[in-house]
C-alpha positions in Angstrom: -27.8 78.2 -12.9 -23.9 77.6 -13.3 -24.0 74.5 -10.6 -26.6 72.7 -13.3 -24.5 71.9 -16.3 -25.5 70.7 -19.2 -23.9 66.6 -19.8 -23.5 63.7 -22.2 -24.5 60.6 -20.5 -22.5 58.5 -22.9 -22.2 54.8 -23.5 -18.9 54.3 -25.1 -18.4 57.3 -27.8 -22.1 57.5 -28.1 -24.1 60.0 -26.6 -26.9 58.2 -24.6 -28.7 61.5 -23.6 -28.3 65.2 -22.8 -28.8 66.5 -19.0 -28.6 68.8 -16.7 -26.3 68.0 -13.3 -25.8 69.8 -10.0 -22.5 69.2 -10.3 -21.3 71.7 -7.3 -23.7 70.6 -4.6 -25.2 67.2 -5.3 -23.7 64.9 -8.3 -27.3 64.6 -9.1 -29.1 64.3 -12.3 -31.5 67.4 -12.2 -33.2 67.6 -15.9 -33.4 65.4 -18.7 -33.2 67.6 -21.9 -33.5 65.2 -24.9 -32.8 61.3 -25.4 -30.8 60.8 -28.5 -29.8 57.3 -28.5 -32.5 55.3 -27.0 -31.3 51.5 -27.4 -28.0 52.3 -25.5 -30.2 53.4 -22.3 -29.5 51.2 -19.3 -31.6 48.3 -19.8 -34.2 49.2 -16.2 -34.9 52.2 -17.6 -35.0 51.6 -21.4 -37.7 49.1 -20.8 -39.6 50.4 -17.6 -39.6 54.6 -18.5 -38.8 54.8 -21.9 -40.4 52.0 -24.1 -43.9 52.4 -21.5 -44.2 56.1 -21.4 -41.6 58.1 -23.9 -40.3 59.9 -20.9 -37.4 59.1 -18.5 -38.0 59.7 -15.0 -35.6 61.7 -12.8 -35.5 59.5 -10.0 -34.8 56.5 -11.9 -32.4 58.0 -13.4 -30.6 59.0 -10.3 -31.0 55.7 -8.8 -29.6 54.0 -11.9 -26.7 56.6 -11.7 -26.2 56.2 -7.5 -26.2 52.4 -7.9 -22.9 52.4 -10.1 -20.6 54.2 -7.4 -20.1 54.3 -3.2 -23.3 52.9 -1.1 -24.1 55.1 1.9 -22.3 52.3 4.2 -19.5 51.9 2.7 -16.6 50.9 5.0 -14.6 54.5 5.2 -16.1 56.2 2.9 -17.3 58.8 5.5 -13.2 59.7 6.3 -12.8 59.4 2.7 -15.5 62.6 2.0 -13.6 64.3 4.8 -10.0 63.7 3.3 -11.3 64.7 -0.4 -13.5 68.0 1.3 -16.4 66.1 -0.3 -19.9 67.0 1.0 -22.0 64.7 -0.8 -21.0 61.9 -1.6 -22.8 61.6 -5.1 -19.7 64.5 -5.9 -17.6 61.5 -6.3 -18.5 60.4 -9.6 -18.1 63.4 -10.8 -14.3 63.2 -10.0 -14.1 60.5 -12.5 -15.9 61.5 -15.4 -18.2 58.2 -13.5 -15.9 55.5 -15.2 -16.2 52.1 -14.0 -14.8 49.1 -14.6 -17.7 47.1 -15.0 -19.5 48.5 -17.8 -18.9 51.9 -20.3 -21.0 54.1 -19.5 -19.6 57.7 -18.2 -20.6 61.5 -18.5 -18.9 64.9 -20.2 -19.7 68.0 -20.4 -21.2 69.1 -23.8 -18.2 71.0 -24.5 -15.4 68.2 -23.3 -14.4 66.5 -26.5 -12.5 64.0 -24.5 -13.4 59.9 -26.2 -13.8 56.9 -25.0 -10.2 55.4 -26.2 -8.7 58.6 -24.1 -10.8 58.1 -20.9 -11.5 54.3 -20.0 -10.1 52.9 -17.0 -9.8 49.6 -19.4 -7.0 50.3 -21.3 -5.6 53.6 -19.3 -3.3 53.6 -16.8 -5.6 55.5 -13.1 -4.4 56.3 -9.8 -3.8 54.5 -6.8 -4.6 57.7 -4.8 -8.0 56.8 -3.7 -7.5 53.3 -2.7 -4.5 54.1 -0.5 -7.0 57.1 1.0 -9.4 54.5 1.5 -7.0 52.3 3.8 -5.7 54.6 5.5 -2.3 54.2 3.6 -1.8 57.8 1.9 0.5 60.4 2.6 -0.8 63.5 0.1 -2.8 66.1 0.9 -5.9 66.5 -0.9 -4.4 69.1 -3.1 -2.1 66.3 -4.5 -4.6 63.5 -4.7 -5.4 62.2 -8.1 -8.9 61.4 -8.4 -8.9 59.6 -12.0 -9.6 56.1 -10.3 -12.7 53.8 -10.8 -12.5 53.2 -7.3 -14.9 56.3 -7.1 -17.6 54.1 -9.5 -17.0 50.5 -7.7 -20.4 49.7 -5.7 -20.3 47.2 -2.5 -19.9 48.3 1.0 -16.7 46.7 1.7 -13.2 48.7 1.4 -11.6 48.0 -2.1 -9.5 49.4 -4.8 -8.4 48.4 -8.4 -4.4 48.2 -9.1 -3.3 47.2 -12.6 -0.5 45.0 -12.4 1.6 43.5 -16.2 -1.8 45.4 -18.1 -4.1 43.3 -15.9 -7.1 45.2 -13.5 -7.4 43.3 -10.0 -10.1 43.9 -7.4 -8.6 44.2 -3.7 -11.2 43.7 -1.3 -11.1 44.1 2.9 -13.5 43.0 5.6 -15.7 43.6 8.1 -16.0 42.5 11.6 -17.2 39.9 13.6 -15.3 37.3 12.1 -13.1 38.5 9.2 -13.6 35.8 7.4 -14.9 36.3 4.2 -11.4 36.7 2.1 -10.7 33.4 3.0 -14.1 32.2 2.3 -13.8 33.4 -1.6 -10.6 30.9 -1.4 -12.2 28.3 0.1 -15.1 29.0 -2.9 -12.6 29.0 -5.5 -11.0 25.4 -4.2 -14.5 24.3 -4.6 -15.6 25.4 -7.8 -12.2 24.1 -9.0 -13.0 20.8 -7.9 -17.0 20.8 -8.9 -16.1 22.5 -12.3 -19.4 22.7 -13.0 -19.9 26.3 -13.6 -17.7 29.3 -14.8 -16.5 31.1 -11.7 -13.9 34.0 -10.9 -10.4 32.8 -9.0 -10.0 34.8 -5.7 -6.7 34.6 -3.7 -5.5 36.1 -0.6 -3.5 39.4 -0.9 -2.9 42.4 1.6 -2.5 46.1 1.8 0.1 47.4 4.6 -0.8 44.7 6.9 -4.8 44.9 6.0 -5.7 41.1 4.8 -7.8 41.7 1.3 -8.9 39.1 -1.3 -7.8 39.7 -5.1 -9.4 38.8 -8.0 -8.9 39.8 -11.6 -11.2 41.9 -14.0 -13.2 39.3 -16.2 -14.6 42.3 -18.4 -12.7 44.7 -20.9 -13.6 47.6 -23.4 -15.6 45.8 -25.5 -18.1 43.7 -22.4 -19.7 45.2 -19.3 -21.4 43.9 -16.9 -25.2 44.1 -16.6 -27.0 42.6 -13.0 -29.4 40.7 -12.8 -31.1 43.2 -10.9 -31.4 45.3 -13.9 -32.7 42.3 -16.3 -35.2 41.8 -13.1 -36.6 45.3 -12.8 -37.4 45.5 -17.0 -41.2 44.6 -16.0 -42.7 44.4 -12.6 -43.4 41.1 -11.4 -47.2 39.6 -11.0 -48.4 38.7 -7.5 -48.9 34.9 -9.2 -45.1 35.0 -9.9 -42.1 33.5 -8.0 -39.1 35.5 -8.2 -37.3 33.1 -9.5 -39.8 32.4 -12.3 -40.0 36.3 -13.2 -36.3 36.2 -13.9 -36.5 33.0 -16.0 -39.2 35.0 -17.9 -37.1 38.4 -18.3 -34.2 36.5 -19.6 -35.8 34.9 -21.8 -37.0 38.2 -23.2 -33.8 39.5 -24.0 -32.8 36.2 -24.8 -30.1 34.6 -22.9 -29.9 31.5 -22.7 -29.0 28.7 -20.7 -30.5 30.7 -17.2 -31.5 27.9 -16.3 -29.2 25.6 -16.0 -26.9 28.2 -14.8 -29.0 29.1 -12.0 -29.2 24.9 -11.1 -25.5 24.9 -10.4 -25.3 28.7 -9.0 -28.0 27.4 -5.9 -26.5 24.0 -5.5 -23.0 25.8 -4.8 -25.0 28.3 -2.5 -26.4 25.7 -0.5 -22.9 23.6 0.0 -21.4 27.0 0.9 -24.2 28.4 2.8 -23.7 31.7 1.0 -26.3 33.9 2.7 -26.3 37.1 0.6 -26.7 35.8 -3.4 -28.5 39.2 -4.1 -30.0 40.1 -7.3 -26.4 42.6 -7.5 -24.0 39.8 -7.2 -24.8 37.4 -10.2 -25.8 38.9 -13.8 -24.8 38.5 -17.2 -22.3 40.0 -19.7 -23.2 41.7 -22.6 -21.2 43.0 -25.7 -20.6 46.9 -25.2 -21.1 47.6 -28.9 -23.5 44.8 -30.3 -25.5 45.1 -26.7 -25.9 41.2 -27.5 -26.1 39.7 -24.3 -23.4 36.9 -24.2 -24.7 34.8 -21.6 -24.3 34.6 -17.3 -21.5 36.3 -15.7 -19.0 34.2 -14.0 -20.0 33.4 -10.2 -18.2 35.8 -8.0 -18.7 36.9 -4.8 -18.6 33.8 -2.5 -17.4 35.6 0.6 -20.6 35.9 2.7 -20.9 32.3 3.2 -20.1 29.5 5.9 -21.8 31.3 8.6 -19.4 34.4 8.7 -21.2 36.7 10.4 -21.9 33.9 13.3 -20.3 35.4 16.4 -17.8 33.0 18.3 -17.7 29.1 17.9 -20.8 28.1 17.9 -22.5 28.7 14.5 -26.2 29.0 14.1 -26.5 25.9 11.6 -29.6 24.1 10.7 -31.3 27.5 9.6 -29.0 28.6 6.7 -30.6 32.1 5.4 -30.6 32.4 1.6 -31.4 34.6 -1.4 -32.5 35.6 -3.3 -34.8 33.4 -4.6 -36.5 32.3 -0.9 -35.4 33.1 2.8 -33.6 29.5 3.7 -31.5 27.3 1.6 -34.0 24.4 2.3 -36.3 26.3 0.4 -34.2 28.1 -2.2 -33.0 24.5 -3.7 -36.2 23.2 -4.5 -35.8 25.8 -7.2 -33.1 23.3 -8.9 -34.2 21.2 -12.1 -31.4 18.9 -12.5 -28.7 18.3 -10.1 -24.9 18.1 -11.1 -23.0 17.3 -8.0 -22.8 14.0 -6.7 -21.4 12.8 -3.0 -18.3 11.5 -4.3 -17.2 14.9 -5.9 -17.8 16.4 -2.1 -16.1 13.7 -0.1 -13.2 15.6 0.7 -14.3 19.5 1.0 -14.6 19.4 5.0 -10.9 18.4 5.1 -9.5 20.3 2.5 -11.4 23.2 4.1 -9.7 22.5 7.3 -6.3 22.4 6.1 -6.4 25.6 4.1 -8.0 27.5 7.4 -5.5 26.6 9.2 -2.8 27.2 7.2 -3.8 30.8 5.5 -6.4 32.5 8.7 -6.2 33.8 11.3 -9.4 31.7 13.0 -9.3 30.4 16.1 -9.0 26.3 16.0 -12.0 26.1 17.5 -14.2 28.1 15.3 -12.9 26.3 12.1 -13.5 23.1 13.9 -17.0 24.1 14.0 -16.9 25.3 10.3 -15.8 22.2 9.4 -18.6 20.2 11.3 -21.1 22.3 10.0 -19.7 22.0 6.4 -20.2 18.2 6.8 -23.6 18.6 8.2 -24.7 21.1 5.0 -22.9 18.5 2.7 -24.8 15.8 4.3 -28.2 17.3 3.8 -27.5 18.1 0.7 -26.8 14.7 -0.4 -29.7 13.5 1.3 -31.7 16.1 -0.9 -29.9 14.7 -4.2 -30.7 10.9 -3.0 -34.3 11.8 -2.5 -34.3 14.2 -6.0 -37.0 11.9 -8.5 -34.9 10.1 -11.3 -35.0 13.4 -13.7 -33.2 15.6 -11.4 -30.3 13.1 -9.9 -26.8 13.7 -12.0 -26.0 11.9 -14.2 -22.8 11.3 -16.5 -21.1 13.3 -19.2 -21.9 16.8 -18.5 -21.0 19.0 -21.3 -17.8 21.0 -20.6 -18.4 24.5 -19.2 -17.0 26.1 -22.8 -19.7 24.3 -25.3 -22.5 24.7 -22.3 -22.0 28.5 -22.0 -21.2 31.3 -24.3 -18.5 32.7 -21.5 -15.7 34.1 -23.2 -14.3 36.0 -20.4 -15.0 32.9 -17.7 -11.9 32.6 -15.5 -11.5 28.8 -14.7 -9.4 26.4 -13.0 -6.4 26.3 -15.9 -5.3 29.8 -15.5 -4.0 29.2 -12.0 -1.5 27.0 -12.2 0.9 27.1 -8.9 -1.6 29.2 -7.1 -1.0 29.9 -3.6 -3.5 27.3 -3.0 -1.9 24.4 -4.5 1.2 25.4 -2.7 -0.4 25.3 0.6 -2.0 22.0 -0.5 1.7 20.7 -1.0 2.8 21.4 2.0 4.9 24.9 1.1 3.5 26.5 4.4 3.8 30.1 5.2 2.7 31.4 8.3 0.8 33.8 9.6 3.7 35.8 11.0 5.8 35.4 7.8 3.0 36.9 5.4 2.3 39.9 7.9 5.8 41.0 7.4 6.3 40.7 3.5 5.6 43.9 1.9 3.0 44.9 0.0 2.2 42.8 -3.2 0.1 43.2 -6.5 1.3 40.6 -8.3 -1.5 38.6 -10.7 -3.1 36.0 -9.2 -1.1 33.0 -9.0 2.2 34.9 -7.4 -0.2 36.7 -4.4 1.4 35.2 -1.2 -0.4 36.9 1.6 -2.5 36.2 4.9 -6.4 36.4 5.1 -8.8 38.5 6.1 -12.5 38.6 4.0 -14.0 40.2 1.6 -17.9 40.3 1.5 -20.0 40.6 -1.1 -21.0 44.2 -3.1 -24.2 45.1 -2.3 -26.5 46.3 -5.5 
C-alpha cells in the first residue's frame, strides 16, 4: 500500500528501526519491520517492550511517537489543521521529518539520504511560518507556508513557537484564560529561584507577539543533549502496589544511575510549595542525557513555573488553604513530607510577598485587587511553610554552607542567575518603569533574554 511507507526512525545519524507509516491518512506508525539499533530505542520502550519481550509493541510506539508533537487540546491547533488542509493531526510530524528541539530523534524515508548535520532544528536555520499561523499573525496561503519548523514537534497545550534570535533557539509561550497569568508567574519563579539559588532553573521573561503577551525562555539543550522526562525514566518498570510514586522514581533513577535525585527533588517540592505550583507533572521535570554517549548527565533545569499562585482561581478571592499538588501526592501539605533535608530558611523568603507585588504591578495586567490577594496568600504559603521547616526534626532543618549548584550537579546546560544581567526584571526593580500602554505599542521583539521589554500575559505548563 503506497500510503504505508517504509521509514528510518533514527536517533541522530543512526538508524533506530525500520517501519512502516500511514503517512497519507494518519501519521501513524503501522508495522515494525526490524529493530537495528536497540540501545538508542526511547528509554519506556527499550526497557518495558524490548528488553521483557524482544518485540516492540505498536501502540507504544505510537504513543511514544504522539507524545513528542501537538496534544489533542492544544490552544489553536484545530484552525491550525484547517489553515495547513491537515485532517489528522498526527500528519503534522510528518511535515517535519518529526524534528524537535528537545531531543534527536526524527524519521526518513529509506530512500532519503538526508543527515542529521543537514536536518536539525539545532544548528539550522526553520521557519517562522507555523508560529505566526498559530497566532493568528500570517499572511501566506497554505501553498506558501513553510512547514520546516519544530513547532510541529513541541508538546504542551499552550500556543507557542521557537524563533532563533544571534544563533540562540527561544521558546514563546501564550496563555489561557481565566486569569492570564501564568507568563508573569514564570517571572515571578525566576525572581525566586534567583534569590533561593538553590537549584538550576531556566530564566523566563515577558515577551509578545503582535499584541499577544507570551513568556520567553531560551533552549538549555543542543545537538549533542536532549531532553528525556521523567515520565519516561518512570514508566521503564511498572510500579508495585507497596510503592509510593515518589519512591518508584527514586528507584528507576537510580537504575540508570543518575544521581543526586534526591536532593534535587528536596529543593524542586520546597519551591513547589512556596509557589503553589499545581501542575509539576511527570512531563515537566526530567533529566538530560548526552545524545551520543546516552550517559545521563543529571536533572534537567526546573522550568515550567507558570501554573502556580492559584492561576486558575477565578476573580479575587483565591481558594488558599487547599493548594493541589503533583505529582508526588494531591496537596502540597502532603507532597512536602516527601522532603529529606530542607534548604530554605525564613530569612531567604522575607521579602518575596513584596517583591511579588511590585513586579505585578508594574509588568500585568491584574487587577489590584487580585494581586493584593496573591500577595496575602503568598505570605500565608510562606508562613506555613516556615512553620513546617521550624517543626522539621534536627536532620532535616538547613543548615550552612550548601555546596554551590555547579559542584552539586552535573548541569552543564543549567541557565542561572549570572546570565541575566540588566534583565527586564532588575530594571523594573530599579525603578525603570514601563507601562502597560507603552509595551502594547512597541513592536514585535525577539531579542535574547535580557533585551525582551514586553507586557505579560502567561504561559502554562506543557503537558506530557
Amino acid at each position: 500500500m503506497s500510503q504505508h511507507r517504509r521509514y528510518y526512525l533514527m536517533h541522530k545519524d543512526i538508524i533506530v528501526l525500520e517501519a512502516r507509516i500511514n503517512d497519507e491518512e494518519s501519521g501513524a506508525f503501522t508495522e515494525i519491520i526490524g529493530v537495528e539499533n536497540e540501545k538508542h530505542l526511547p528509554p519506556d520502550i527499550l526497557f518495558l517492550d524490548w528488553q521483557k519481550e524482544r518485540k516492540i509493541k505498536l501502540l507504544d510506539l505510537n504513543k511514544w511517537w504522539s507524545k513528542r508533537g501537538m496534544p489533542d487540546n492544544r490552544d489553536g491547533l484545530v484552525p491550525l489543521m484547517g489553515y495547513l488542509r491537515v485532517v489528522n493531526k498526527g500528519l503534522l510530524q510528518m511535515m517535519n521529518y518529526g524534528l524537535s528541539l528537545s531531543d534527536a530523534y526524527w524519521i526518513k524515508p529509506v530512500t532519503d539520504t538526508s543527515t542529521w548535520a543537514q536536518v536539525n532544528f539545532f544548528t539550522n536555520p526553520f521557519s517562522m511560518d507555523i508560529g505566526k499561523a498559530m497566532f493568528g499573525t500570517s499572511t501566506k496561503d497554505k501553498s506558501e507556508i513553510n512547514t520546516v519548523s519544530p513547532d510541529l514537534s513541541t508538546n504542551g497545550w499552550l500556543k507557542k513557537t521557537w524563533r532563533i534570535k544571534d544563533g540562540i533557539r527561544y521558546l514563546l509561550k501564550a496563555g489561557s484564560d481565566p486569569n492570564h497569568q501564568e507568563p508573569i508567574n514564570e517571572i515571578l519563579a525566576t525572581k525566586l529561584l534567583e534569590t533561593l539559588n538553590i537549584i538550576p532553573f531556566v530564566h523566563y521573561s515577558l515577551a509578545s507577539i503582535k499584541g499577544a503577551a507570551c513568556c520567553a525562555c531560551r533552549n538549555f539543550l543542543d545537538e549533542n543533549t536532549e531532553y528525556v522526562p521523567a515520565a519516561l525514566i518512570y514508566k521503564t518498570e511498572p510500579r508495585p502496589d507497596d510503592c509510593t510514586i515518589y519512591q518508584h522514581l527514586i528507584n528507576r533513577c537510580r537504575a540508570f544511575d543518575i544521581e543526586n535525585m534526591e536532593d534535587f527533588l528536596d529543593r524542586m517540592l520546597q519551591v513547589d510549595f512556596i509557589l503553589a505550583n499545581s501542575d509539576r507533572h511527570l512531563g515537566n521535570f526530567g533529566f538530560l542525557r548526552d545524545a551520543n554517549t546516552l550517559e545521563f548527565l543529571g536533572p534537567a533545569p526546573l522550568f515550567d513555573n507558570g501554573t502556580s499562585l492559584w492561576n486558575h482561581d477565578a476573580g479575587n478571592k483565591l481558594l488558599r488553604g487547599m493548594n493541589l499538588s503533583r505529582p508526588f501526592a494531591n496537596l502540597h501539605e502532603n507532597q512536602i513530607q516527601f522532603v529529606n533535608h530542607f534548604h530554605i530558611t525564613p530569612q531567604m523568603l522575607a521579602d518575596i510577598p513584596e517583591l511579588f507585588e511590585e513586579i505585578m504591578i508594574m509588568k500585568s495586567t491584574l487587577s489590584r485587587a487580585r494581586i493584593r490577594s496573591i500577595r496575602e496568600a503568598l505570605s500565608e504559603n510562606i508562613e506555613s511553610f516556615n512553620h513546617i521547616v521550624e517543626m522539621a526534626p534536627p536532620e532535616k532543618k538547613p543548615i550552612g554552607g550548601i555546596l554551590p549548584i555547579e559542584t552539586s550537579y552535573k548541569n552543564p546546560f543549567a541557565v542561572t542567575g549570572p546570565e541575566v544581567n540588566n534583565s527586564v526584571l532588575d530594571n523594573i526593580i530599579s525603578g525603570a518603569r514601563k507601562t502597560i500602554i507603552d509595551s502594547r505599542t512597541k513592536p514585535v521583539s525577539h531579542k535574547p533574554d535580557e533585551e525582551y521589554e514586553v507586557k505579560m500575559r502567561e504561559i502554562r505548563g506543557g503537558r506530557y
